[in-house]
PyMOL CGO cylinders between C-alpha atoms (Angstrom):
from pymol import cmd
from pymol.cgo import CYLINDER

trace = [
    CYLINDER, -34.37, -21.32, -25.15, -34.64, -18.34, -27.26, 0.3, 1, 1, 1, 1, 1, 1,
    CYLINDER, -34.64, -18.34, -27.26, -37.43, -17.56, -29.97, 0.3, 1, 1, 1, 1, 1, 1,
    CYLINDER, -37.43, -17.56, -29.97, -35.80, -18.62, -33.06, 0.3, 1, 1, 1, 1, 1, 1,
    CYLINDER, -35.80, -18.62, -33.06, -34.63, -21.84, -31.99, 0.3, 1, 1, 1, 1, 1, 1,
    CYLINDER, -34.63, -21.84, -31.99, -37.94, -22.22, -30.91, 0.3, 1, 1, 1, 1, 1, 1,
    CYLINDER, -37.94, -22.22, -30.91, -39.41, -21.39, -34.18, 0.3, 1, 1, 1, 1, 1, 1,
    CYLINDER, -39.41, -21.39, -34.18, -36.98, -23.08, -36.10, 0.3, 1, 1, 1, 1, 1, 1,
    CYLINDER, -36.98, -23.08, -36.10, -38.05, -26.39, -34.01, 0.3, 1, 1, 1, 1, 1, 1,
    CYLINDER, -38.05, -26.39, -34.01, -41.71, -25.92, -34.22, 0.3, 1, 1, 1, 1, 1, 1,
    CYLINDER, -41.71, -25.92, -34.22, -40.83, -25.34, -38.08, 0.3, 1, 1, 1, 1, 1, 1,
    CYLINDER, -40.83, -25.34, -38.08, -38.96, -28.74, -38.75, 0.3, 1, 1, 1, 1, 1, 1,
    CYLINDER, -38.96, -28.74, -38.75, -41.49, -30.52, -36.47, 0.3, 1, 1, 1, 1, 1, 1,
    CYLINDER, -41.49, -30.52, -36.47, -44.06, -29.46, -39.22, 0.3, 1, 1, 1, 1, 1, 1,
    CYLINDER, -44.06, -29.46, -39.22, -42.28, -30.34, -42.24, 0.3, 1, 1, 1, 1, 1, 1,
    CYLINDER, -42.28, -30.34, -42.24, -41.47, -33.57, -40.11, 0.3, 1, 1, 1, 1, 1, 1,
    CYLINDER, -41.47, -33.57, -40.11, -45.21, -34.40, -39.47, 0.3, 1, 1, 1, 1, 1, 1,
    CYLINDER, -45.21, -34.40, -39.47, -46.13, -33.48, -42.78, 0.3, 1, 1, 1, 1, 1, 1,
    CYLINDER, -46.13, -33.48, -42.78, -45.29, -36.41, -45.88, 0.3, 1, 1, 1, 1, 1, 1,
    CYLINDER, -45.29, -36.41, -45.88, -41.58, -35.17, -46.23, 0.3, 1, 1, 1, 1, 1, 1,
    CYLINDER, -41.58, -35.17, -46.23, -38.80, -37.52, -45.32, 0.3, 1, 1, 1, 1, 1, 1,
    CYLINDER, -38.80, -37.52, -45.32, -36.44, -34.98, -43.38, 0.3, 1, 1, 1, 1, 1, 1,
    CYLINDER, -36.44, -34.98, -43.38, -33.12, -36.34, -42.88, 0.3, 1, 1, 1, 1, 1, 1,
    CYLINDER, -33.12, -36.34, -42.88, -30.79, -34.27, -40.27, 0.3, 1, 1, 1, 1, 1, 1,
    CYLINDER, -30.79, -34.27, -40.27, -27.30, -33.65, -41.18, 0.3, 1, 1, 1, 1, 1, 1,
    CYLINDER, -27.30, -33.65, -41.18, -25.56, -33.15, -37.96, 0.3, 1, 1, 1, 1, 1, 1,
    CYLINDER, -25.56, -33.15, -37.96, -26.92, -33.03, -34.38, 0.3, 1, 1, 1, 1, 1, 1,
    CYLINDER, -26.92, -33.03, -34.38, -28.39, -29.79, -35.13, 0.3, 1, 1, 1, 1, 1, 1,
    CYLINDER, -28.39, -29.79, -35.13, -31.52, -28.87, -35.87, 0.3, 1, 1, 1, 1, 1, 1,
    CYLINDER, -31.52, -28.87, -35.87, -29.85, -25.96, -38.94, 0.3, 1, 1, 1, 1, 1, 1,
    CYLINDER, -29.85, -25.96, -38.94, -29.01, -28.68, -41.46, 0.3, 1, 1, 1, 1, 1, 1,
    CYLINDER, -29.01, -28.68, -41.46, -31.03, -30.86, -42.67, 0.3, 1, 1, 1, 1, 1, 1,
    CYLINDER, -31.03, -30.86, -42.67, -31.94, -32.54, -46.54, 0.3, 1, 1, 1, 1, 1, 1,
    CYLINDER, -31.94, -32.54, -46.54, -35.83, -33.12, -47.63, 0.3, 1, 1, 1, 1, 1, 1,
    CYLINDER, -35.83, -33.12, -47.63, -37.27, -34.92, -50.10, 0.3, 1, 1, 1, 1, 1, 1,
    CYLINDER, -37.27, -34.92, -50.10, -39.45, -32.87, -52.96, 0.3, 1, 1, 1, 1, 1, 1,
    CYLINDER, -39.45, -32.87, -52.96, -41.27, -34.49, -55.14, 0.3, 1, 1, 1, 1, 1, 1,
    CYLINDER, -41.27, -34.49, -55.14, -41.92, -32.46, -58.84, 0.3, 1, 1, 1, 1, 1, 1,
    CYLINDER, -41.92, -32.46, -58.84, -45.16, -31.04, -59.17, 0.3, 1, 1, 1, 1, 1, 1,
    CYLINDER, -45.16, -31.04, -59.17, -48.22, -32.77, -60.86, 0.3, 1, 1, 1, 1, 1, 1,
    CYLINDER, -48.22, -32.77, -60.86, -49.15, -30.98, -63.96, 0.3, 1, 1, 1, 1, 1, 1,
    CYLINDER, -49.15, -30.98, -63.96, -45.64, -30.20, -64.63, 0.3, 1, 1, 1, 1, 1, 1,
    CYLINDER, -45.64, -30.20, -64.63, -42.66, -31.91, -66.53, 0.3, 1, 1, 1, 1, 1, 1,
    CYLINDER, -42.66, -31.91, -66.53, -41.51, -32.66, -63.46, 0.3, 1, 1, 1, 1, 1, 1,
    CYLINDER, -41.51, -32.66, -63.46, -43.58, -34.98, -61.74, 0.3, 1, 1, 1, 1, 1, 1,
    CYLINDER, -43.58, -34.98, -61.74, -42.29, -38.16, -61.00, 0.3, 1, 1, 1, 1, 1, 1,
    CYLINDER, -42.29, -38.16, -61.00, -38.96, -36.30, -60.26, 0.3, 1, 1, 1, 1, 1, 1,
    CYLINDER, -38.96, -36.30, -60.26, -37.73, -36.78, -56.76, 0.3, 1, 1, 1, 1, 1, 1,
    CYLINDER, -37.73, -36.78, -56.76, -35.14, -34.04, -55.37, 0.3, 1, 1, 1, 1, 1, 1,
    CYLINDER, -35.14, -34.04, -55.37, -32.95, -34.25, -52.62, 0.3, 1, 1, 1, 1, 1, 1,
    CYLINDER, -32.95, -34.25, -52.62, -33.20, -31.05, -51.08, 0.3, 1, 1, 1, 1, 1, 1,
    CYLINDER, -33.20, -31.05, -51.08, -30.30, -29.18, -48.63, 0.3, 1, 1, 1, 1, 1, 1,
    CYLINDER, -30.30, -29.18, -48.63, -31.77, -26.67, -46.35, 0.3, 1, 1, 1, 1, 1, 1,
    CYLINDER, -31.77, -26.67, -46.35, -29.54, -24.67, -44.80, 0.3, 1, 1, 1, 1, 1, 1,
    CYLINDER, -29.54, -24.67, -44.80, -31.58, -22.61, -41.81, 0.3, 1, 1, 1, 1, 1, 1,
    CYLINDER, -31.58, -22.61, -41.81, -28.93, -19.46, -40.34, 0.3, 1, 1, 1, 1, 1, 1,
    CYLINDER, -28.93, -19.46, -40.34, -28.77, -18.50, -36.94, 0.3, 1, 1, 1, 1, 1, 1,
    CYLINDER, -28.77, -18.50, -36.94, -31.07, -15.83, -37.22, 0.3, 1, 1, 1, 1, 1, 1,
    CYLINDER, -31.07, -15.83, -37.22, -34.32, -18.08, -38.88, 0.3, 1, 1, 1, 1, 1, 1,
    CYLINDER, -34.32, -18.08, -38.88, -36.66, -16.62, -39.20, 0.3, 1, 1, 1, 1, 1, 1,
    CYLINDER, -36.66, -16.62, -39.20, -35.76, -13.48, -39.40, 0.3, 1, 1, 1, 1, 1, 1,
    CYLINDER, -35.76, -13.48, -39.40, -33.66, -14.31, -42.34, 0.3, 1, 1, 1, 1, 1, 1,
    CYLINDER, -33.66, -14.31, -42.34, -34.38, -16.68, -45.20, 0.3, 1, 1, 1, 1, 1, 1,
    CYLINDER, -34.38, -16.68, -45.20, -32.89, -20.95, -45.15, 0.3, 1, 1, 1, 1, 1, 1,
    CYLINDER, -32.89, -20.95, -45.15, -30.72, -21.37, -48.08, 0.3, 1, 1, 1, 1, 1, 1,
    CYLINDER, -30.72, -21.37, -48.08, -32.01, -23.97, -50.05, 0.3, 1, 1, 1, 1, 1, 1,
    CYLINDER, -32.01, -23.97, -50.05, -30.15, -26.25, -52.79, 0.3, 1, 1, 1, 1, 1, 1,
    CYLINDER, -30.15, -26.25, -52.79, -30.91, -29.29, -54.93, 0.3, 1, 1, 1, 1, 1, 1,
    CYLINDER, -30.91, -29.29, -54.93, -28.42, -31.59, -54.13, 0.3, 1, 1, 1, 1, 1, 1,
    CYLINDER, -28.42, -31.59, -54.13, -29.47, -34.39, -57.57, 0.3, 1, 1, 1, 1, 1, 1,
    CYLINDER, -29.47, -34.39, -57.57, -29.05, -32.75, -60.62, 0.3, 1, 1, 1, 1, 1, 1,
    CYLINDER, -29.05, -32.75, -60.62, -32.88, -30.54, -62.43, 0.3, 1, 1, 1, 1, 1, 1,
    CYLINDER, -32.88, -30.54, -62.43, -32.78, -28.68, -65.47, 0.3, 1, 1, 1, 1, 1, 1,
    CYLINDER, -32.78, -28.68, -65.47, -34.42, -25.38, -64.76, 0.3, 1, 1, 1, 1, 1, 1,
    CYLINDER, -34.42, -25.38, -64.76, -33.37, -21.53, -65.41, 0.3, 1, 1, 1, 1, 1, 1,
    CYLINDER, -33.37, -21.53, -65.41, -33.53, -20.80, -62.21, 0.3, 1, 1, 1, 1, 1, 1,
    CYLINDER, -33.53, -20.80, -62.21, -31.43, -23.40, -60.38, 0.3, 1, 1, 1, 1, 1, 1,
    CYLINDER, -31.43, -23.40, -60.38, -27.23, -23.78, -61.09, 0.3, 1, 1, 1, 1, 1, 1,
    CYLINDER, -27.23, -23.78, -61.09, -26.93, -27.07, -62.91, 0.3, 1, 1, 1, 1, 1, 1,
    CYLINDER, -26.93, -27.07, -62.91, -23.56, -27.20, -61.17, 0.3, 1, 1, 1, 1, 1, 1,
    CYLINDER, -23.56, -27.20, -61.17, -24.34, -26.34, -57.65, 0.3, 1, 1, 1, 1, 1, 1,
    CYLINDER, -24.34, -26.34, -57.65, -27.69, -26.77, -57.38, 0.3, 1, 1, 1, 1, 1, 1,
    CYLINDER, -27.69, -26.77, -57.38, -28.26, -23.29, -55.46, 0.3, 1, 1, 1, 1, 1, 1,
    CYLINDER, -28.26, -23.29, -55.46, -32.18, -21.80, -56.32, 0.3, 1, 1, 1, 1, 1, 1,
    CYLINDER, -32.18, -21.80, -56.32, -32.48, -18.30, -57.53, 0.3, 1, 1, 1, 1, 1, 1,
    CYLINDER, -32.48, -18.30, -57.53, -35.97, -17.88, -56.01, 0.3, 1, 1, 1, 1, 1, 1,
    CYLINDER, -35.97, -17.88, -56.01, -37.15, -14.31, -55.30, 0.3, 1, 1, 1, 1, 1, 1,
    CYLINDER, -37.15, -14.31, -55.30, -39.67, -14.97, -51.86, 0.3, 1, 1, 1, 1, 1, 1,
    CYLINDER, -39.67, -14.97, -51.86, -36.32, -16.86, -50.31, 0.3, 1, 1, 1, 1, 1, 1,
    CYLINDER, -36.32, -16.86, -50.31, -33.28, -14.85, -51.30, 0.3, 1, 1, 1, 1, 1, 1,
    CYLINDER, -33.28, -14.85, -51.30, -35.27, -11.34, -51.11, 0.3, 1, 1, 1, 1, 1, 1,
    CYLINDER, -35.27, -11.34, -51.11, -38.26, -11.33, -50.03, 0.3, 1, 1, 1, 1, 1, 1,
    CYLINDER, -38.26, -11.33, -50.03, -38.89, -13.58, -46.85, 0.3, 1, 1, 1, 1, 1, 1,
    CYLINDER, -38.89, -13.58, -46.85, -40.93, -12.64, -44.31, 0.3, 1, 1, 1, 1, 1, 1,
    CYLINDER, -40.93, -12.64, -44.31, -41.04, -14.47, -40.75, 0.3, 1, 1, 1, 1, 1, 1,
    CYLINDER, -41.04, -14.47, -40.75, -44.25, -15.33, -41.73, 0.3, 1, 1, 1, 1, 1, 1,
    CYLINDER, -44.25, -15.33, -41.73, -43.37, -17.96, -43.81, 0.3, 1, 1, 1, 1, 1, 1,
    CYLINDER, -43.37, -17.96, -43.81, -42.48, -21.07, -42.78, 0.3, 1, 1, 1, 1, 1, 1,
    CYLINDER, -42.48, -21.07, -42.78, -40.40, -24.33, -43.80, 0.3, 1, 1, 1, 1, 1, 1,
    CYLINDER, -40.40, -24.33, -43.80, -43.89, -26.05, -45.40, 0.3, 1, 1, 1, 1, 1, 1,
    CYLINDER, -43.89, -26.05, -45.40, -44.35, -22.87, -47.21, 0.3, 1, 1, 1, 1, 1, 1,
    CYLINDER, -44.35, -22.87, -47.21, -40.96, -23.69, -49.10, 0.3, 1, 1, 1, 1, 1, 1,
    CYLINDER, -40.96, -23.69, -49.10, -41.91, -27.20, -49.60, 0.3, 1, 1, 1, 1, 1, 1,
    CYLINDER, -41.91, -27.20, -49.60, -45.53, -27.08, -50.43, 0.3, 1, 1, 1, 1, 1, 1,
    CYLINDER, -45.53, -27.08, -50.43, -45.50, -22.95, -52.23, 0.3, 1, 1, 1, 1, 1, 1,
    CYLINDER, -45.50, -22.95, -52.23, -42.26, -21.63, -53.55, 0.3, 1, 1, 1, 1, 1, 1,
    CYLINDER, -42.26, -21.63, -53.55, -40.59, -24.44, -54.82, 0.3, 1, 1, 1, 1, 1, 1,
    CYLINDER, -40.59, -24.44, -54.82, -43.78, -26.16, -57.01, 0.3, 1, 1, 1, 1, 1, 1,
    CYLINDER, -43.78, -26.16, -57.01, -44.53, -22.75, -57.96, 0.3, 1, 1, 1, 1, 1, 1,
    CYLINDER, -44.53, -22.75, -57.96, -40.50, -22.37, -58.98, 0.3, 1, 1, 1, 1, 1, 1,
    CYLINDER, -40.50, -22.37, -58.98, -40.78, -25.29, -60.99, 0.3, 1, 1, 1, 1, 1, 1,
    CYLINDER, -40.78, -25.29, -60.99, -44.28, -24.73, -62.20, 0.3, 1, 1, 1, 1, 1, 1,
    CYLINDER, -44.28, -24.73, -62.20, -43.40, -21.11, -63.61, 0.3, 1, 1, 1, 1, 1, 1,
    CYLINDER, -43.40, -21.11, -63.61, -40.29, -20.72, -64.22, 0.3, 1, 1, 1, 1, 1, 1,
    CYLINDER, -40.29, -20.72, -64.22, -38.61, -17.84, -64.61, 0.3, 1, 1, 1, 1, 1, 1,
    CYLINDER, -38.61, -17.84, -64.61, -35.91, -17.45, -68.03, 0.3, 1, 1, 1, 1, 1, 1,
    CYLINDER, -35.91, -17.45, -68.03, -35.44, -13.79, -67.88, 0.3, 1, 1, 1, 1, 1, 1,
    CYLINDER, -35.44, -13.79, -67.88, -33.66, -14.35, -64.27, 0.3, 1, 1, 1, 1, 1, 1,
    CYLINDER, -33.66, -14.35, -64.27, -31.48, -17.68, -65.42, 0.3, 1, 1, 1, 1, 1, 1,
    CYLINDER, -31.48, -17.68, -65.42, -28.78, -19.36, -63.26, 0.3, 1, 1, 1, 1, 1, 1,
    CYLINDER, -28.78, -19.36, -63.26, -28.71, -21.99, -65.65, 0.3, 1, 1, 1, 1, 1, 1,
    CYLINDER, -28.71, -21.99, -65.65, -28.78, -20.10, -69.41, 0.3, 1, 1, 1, 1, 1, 1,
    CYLINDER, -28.78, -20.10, -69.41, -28.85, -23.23, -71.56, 0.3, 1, 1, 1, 1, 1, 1,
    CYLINDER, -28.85, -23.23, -71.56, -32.34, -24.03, -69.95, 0.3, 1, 1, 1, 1, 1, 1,
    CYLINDER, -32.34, -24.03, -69.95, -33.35, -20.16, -70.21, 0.3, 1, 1, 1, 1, 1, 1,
    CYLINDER, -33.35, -20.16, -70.21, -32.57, -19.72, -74.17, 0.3, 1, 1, 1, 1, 1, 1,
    CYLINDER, -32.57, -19.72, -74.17, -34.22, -23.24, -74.47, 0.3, 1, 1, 1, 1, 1, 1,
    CYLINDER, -34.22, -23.24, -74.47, -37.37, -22.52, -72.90, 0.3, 1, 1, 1, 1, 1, 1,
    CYLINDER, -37.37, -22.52, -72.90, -37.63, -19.37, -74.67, 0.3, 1, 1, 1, 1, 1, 1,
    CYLINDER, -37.63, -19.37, -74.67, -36.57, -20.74, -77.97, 0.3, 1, 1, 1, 1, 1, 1,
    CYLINDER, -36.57, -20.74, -77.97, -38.55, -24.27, -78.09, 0.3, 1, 1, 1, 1, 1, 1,
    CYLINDER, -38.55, -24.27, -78.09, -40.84, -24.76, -75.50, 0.3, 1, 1, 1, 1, 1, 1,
    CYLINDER, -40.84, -24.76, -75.50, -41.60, -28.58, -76.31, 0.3, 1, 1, 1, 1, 1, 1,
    CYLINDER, -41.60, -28.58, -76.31, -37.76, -29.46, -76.76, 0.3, 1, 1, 1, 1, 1, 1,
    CYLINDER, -37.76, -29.46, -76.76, -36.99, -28.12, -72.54, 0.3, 1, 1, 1, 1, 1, 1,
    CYLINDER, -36.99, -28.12, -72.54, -39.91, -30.08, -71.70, 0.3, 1, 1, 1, 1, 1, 1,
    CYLINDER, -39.91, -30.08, -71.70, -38.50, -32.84, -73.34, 0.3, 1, 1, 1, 1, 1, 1,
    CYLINDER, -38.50, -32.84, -73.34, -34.97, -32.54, -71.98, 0.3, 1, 1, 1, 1, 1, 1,
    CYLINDER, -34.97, -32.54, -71.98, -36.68, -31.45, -67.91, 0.3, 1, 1, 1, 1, 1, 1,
    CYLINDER, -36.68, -31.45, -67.91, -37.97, -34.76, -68.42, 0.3, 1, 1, 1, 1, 1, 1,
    CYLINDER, -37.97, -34.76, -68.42, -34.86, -36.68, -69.89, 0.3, 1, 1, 1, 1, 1, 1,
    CYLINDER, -34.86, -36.68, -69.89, -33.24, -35.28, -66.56, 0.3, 1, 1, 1, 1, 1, 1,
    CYLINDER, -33.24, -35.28, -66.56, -36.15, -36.39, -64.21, 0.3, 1, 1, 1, 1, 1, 1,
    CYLINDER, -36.15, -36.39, -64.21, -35.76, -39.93, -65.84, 0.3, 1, 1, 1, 1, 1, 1,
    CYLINDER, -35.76, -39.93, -65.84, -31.59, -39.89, -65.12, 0.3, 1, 1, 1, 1, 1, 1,
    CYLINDER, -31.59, -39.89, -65.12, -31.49, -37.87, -62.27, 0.3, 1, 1, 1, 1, 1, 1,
    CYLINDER, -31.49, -37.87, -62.27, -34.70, -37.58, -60.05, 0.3, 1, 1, 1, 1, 1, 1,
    CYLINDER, -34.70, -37.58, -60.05, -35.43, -41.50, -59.22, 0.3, 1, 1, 1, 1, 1, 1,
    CYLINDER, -35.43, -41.50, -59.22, -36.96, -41.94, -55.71, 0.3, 1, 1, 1, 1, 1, 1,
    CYLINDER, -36.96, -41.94, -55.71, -33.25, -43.64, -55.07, 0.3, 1, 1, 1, 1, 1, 1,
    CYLINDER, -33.25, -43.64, -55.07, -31.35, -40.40, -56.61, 0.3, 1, 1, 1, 1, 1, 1,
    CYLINDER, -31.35, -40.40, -56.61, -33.00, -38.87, -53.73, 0.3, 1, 1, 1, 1, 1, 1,
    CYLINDER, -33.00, -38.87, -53.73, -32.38, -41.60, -51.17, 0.3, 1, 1, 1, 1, 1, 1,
    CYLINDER, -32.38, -41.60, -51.17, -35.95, -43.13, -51.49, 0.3, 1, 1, 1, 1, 1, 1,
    CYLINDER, -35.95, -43.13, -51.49, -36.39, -46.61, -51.83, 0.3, 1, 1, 1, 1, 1, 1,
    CYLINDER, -36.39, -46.61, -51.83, -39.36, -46.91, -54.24, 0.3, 1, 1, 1, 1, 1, 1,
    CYLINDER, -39.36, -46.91, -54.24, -42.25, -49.20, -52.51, 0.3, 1, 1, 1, 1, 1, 1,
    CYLINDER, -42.25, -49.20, -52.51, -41.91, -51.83, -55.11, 0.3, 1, 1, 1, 1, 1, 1,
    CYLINDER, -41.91, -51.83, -55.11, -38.22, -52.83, -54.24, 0.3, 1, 1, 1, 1, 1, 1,
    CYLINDER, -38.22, -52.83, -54.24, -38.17, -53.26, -51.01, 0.3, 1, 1, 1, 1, 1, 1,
    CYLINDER, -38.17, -53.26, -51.01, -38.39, -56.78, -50.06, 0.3, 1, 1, 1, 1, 1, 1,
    CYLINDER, -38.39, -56.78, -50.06, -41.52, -58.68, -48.18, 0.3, 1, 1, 1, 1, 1, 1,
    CYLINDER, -41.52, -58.68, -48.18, -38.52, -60.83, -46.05, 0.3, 1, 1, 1, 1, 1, 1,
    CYLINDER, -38.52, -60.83, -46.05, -38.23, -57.59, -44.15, 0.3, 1, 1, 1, 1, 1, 1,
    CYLINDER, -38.23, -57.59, -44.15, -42.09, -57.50, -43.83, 0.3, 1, 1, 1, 1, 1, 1,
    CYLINDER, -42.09, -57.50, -43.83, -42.25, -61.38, -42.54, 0.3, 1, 1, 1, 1, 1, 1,
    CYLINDER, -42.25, -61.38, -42.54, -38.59, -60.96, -40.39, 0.3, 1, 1, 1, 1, 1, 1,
    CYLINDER, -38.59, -60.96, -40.39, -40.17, -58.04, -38.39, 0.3, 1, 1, 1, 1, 1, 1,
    CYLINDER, -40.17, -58.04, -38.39, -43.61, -60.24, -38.16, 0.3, 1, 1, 1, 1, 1, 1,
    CYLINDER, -43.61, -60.24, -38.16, -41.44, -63.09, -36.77, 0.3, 1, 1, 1, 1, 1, 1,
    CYLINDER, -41.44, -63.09, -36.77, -39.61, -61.33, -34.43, 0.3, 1, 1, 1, 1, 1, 1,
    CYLINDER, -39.61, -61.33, -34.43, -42.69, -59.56, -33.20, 0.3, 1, 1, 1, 1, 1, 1,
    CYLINDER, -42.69, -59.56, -33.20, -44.42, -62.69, -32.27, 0.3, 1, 1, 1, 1, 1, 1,
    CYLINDER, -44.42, -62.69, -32.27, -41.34, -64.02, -30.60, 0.3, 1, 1, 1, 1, 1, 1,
    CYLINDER, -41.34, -64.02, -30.60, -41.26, -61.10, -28.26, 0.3, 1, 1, 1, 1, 1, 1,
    CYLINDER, -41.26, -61.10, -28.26, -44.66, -61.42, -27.23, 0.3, 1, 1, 1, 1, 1, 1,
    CYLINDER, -44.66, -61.42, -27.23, -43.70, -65.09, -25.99, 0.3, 1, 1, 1, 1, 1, 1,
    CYLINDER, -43.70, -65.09, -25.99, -41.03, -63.60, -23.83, 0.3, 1, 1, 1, 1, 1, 1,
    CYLINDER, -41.03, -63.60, -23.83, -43.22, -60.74, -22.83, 0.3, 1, 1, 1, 1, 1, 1,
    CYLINDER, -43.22, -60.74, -22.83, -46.47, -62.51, -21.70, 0.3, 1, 1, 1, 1, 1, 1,
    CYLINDER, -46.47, -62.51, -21.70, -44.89, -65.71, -20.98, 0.3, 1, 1, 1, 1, 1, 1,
    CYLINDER, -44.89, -65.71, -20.98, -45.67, -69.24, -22.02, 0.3, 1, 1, 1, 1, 1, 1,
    CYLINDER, -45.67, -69.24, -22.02, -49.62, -69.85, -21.72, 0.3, 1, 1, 1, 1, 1, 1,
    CYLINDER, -49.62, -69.85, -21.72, -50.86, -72.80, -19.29, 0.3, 1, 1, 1, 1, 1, 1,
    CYLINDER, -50.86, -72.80, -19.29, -51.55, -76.37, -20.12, 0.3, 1, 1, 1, 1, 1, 1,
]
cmd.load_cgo(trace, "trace")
């Protein structure tokens, strides 16, 4: 097995162990989507992202692509694609950086500071720059319609039902039975 399918293994085993739900894509381990949840102490938290990572043969020696797949309103993501214009990724990765760096770094730090002088996404740029309170308004309008735990394939906690909880229970202490065996009279 050769060194970067190594590292891209050990990689995805740590975002794996970590709290991200990983879900693969195809029976390889190069595409994948994560959940991201928005930053505290930013007009995005609360927002829950679908994220498409994208690692290339050569990770990581070269950089994962990385894409929101439910819609954010942010200079420095395409509205349309979802593809993020983020410096450390697209230009300046190093193979010292790893998938948990992307998860837990560069993208809170994206969304914490963004960037309008490098937009993808203009409307958010001149907004920001314009009327800071208004694009914090509308970031959040879009986290509300958007970025629900289900827009990113969650089910939130609260709606998942306790028959699940109590069918599992059942059928747990039915296979005991069958395992140990009925107990003597």
């Amino acid at each position: 097995m050769s060194s970067p399918t190594k590292r891209r293994e050990m990689d995805l085993m740590k975002l794996m162990m970590g709290d991200y739900k990983v879900e693969m894509i195809n029976d390889g381990m190069q595409e994948f989507y994560v959940q991201f949840h928005g930053p505290k102490d930013s007009p995005y938290h609360g927002g829950v992202w679908r994220i498409r990572v994208e690692l290339p043969d050569a990770y990581p020696y070269k950089s994962p692509s990385i894409g929101f797949i439910n819609k954010i309103y942010h200079p420095n993501v395409d509205e349309m694609s979802g593809s993020v214009c983020l410096d450390v990724i697209n230009q300046t990765w190093s193979p010292m950086f790893d998938l948990v760096n992307v998860f837990e770094v560069f993208l809170p730090q994206l969304l914490l500071y963004p960037n309008p002088s490098d937009p993808l996404n203009g409307d958010a740029a001149a907004l920001m720059m314009r009327d800071r309170t208004a694009y914090e308004q509308k970031v959040k309008e879009y986290c509300e319609r958007y970025a629900k735990p289900e827009d990113a394939g969650a089910v939130p906690e609260e709606e998942k039902s306790s028959d699940e909880e109590e069918l599992s229970e059942a059928e747990y202490a039915s296979s005991d039975e069958e395992v140990a065996g009925k107990a003597d009279p």
